[in-house]
N, C-alpha and C positions, 0 to 999 in steps of 0.2 A: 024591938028587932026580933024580927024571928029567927031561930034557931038554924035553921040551913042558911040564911044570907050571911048570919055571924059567922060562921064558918068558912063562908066564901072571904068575908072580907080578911080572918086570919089566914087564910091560905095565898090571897094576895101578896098581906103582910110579907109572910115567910116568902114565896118565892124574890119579892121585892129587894128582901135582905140577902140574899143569894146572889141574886144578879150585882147587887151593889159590890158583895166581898170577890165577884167574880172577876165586875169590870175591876176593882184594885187591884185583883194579882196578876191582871193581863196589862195591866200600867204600869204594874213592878218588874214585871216580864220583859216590857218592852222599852222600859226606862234601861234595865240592865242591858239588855243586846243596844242597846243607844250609845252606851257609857261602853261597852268592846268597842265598839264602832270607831268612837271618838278616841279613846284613849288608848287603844291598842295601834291605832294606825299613828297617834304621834307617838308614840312607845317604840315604834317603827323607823319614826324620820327620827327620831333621837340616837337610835339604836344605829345610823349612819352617819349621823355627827360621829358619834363617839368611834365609830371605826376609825371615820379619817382623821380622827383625831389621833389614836394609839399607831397608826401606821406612818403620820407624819412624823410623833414623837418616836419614834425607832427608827427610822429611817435617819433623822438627825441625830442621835445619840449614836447610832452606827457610822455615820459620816465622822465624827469626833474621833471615836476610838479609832476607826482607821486610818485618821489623822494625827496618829499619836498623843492626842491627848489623856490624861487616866478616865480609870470608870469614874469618879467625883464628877468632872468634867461632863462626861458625857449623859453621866445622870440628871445632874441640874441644865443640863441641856434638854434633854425627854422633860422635867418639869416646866421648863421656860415653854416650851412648843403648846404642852399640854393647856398653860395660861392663857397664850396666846392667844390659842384655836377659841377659847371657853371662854374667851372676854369680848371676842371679837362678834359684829352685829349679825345677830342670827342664831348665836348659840349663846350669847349671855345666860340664859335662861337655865342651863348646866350650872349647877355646882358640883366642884368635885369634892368632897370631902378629901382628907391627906390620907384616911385610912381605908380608901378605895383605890388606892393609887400601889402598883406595883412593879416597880422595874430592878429587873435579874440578866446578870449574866452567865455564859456559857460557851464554850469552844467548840459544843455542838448544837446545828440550830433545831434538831430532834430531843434533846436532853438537856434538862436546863434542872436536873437534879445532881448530875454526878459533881466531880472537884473542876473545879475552875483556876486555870493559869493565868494572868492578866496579860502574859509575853505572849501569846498561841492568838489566833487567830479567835476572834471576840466577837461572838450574836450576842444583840440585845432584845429582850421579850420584855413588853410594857402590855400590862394589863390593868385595867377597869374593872372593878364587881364590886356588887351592891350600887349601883349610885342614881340617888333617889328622882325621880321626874315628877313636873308635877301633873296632876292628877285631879282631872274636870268634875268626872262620874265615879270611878272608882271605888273614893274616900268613904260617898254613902252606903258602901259594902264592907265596907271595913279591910278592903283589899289594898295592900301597899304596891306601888308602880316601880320597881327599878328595871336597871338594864345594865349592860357591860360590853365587852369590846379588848380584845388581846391582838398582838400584833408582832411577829421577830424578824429583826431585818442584821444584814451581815453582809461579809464578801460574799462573789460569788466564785466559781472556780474557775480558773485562769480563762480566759477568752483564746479563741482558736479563730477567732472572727473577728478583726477591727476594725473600729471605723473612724472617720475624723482625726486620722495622724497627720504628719508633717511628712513633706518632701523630704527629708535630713534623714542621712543613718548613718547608726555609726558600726566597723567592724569590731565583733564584740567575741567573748572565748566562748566555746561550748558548754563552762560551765561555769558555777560561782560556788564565792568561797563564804565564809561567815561574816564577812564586813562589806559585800564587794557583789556586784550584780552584772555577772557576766564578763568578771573581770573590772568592772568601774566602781572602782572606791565610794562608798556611801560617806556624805562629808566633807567633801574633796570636791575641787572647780576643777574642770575637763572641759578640753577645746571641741565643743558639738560641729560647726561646720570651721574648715580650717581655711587658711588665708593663703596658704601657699600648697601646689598640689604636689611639691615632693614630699611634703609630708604626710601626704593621701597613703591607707593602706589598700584604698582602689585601685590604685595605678596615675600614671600619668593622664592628665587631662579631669581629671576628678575631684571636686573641692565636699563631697561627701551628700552630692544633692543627686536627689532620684527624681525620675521621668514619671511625672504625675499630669502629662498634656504637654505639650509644646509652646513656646513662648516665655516673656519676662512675664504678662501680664498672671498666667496660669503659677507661676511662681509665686508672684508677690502675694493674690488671691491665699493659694493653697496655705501659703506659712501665715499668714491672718489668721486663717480657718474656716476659709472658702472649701478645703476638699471638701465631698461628701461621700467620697469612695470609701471601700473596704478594703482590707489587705488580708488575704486568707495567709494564715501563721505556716502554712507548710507550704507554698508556693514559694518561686522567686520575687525579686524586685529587679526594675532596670536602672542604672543610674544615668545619670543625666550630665553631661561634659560640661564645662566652663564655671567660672567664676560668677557671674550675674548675683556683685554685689548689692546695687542699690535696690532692685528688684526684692532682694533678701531681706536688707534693713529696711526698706518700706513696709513690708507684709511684715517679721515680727515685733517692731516697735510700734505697731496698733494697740500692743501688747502693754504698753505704758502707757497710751495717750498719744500714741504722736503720728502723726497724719501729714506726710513730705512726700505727698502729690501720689502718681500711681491710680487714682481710682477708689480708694479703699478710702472708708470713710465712719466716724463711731459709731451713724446710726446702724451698719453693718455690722461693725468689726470693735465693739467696746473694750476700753483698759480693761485691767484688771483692778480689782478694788484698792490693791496696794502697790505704788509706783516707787516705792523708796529702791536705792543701788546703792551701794556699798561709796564709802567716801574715797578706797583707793581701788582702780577698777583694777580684773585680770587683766594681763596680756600675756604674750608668749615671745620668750627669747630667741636670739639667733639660733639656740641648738634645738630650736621645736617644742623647747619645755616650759609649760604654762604656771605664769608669774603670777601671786595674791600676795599680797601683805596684809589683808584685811580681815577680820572673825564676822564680818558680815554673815550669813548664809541664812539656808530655807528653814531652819528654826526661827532664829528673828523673824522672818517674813510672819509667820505663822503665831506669834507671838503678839506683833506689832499689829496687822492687820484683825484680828479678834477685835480691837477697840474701834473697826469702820462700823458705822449704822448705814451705810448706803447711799449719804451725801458726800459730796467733794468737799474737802478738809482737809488742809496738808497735803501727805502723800496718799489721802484715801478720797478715793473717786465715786462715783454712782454706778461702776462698773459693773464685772462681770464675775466674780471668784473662780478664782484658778485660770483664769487663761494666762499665765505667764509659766503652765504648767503644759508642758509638748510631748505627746507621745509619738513616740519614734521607731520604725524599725531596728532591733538590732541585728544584724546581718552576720553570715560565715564570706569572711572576704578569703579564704586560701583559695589560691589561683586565681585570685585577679588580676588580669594582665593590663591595664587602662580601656579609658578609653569608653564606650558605652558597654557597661558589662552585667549580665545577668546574676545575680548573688539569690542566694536560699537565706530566708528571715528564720532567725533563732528564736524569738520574742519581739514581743513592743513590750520598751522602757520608758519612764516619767520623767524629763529632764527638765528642771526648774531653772530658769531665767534669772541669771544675778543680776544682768547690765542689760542694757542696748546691744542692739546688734550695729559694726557699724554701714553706713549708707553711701559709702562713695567709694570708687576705683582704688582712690588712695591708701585706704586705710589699710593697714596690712596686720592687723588681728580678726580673729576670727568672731564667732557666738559661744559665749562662756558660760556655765551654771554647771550644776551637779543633780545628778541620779540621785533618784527618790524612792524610798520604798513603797510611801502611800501611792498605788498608781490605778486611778480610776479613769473609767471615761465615759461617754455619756450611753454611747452605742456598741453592741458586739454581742457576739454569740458565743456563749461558756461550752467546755467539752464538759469532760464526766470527771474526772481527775481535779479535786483541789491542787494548790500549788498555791506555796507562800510569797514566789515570785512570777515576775509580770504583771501583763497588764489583768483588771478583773471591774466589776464594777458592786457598788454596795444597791442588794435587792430585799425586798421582802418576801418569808419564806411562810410555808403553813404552819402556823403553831401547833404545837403536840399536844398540848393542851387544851385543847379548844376544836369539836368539831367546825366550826364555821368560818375559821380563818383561812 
């Protein structure tokens, strides 16, 4: 071989080997922007599991404590959710480790380092970090996939805006005291609509029902929870003349199950998941003043009802939670002189339902249960001003912690 062709053919060689080590690292190039591709964009859809994951678990863990349950409660509640969500089909694929899991409390949902009251007013912050995904492309870089997800949910401040109340109000004080909301004894059965209108503090002609439309059927509707109006907290209310019992106990014993004609029907208007009443009902004596002999009350409820999974069993139904809980106007009744009369709303308050209400002309008791301090609702606009009382609902709030929440 001659001496210039040898040379050709190593010079071949060499570029040959070049192009080979070239196309490799343009395959290694592009194997890695493959493996971003792939694995950053489920790192992605992972990375919104696990949001709704920690926002459902706060939200539930906040729903408890505002329910008077302890933090224990509400924590193994944020862990129950968090199981849930990460077992259920779609997200199996999650595991959470116990030492990626973090849920803290705080009285501020900005600071969730200072001291903590468990009595005050309680946000719950559930976070995710470190928690490992798996990993298509990645592995062969030697690069580990996790992701995370924080979330704080709590009251919010008193609503100045409501929606989905009840026709019923009741005259209530200007203010409250340490057991007692607006004057209504926390713990204690109070006669919500009355059965005789001299014992109205509206006047003659007033059994304590307000003009939400005209008509029984708009009644019966309304106290179901057919309204869909709003009631602005600094405006008036009108009340509404006459008795229009059965109208009444039609619409709120939807509230139990029970359907005595009217229109109103469960696939509208569902129980509530717990239907149990107390074995000796309220009533109210000649002199006005409402009768219990029973220790029944909205702690049992809440006790008892913990143990529904959502089928009908007993007193527990496939209902609806909390519709045997009514928010109501409380009103300034001075100078009511009967009759249809304009009143100024003080607050809406959470009145829990012991019994039936009842459903005929005859019956000459009223609607009985007692004020609540847990008092949420589903709809309403917050002012600026926290308040321990009234009405308010549990929201999710920006974590401080975390740009992204």
């Amino acid at each position: 071989m001659k001496v210039n062709e040898y040379k050709r053919v190593l010079l071949v060689r060499k570029q040959g080997g070049i192009t080979t080590i070239l196309i490799t690292l343009l395959l290694l190039v592009f194997l890695f922007f493959t493996a971003l591709a792939v694995d950053v964009n489920h790192a992605l859809v992972n990375k919104s599991r696990l949001q709704n994951g920690v926002d459902a678990a706060a939200l539930a863990a906040a729903v408890k404590v505002s329910g008077g349950e302890s933090d224990a409660v509400a924590e193994a509640t944020a862990l129950s959710t968090l199981t849930s969500m990460f077992t259920a089909d779609g997200n199996s694929e999650i595991s959470l480790p116990a030492e990626s899991i973090s849920i803290t409390f705080s009285n501020d949902p900005q600071n969730f380092s200072g001291t903590y009251d468990s009595s005050a007013d309680t946000y719950v912050r559930v976070a995710l970090t470190d928690v490992p995904l798996t990993s298509y492309f990645l592995h062969y870089f030697d690069i580990d996939k996790e992701s995370g997800a924080s979330a704080v949910a709590g009251p919010s401040s008193t609503l100045v805006y409501a929606c989905n109340i009840v026709p019923i109000a009741v005259c209530a004080d200007t203010v409250s005291g340490p057991n007692d909301f607006l004057g209504f004894e926390y713990e204690t059965i109070h006669e919500l609509k009355v059965a005789d209108q001299n014992s109205s503090e509206m006047g003659p002609g007033n059994y304590q029902l307000l003009d939400f439309g005209s008509g029984a059927a708009t009644v019966r509707t309304a106290l179901a929870g057919g309204y869909e109006g709003c009631v602005d907290i600094s405006n008036n209310v009108d009340t509404k003349p006459g008795n229009t019992v059965g109208p009444v106990g039609q619409g709120l014993n939807t509230r139990f199950g029970v359907y005595a004609g009217g229109g109103v029907s469960a696939a509208d208007y569902p129980p509530d998941i717990y239907v149990e009443e107390p074995g000796s009902l309220a009533s109210t004596d000649a002199d006005g003043n409402v009768v219990y002999n029973d220790t029944w009350m909205y702690a049992d409820y809440l006790t008892e009802s913990a143990s529904c999974d959502g089928s009908a069993s007993g007193n527990c139904t496939a209902g609806e939670a909390g519709r045997r809980i009514l928010p109501i106007p409380m009103v300034d009744c001075t100078g009511a002189g009967g009759g249809a009369t304009s009143l100024p709303v003080t607050a809406v308050g959470c009145f829990f339902l012991i019994q039936k209400a009842p459903a005929n002309n005859g019956a000459q008791d009223g609607v009985y249960g007692e004020f609540i301090e847990d008092c949420t609702v589903k709809n309403g606009s917050t002012g600026m001003t926290p308040n321990a009382e009234g009405i308010y609902k549990i929201q999710l709030y920006r974590d401080p912690l975390s740009g992204e929440s």
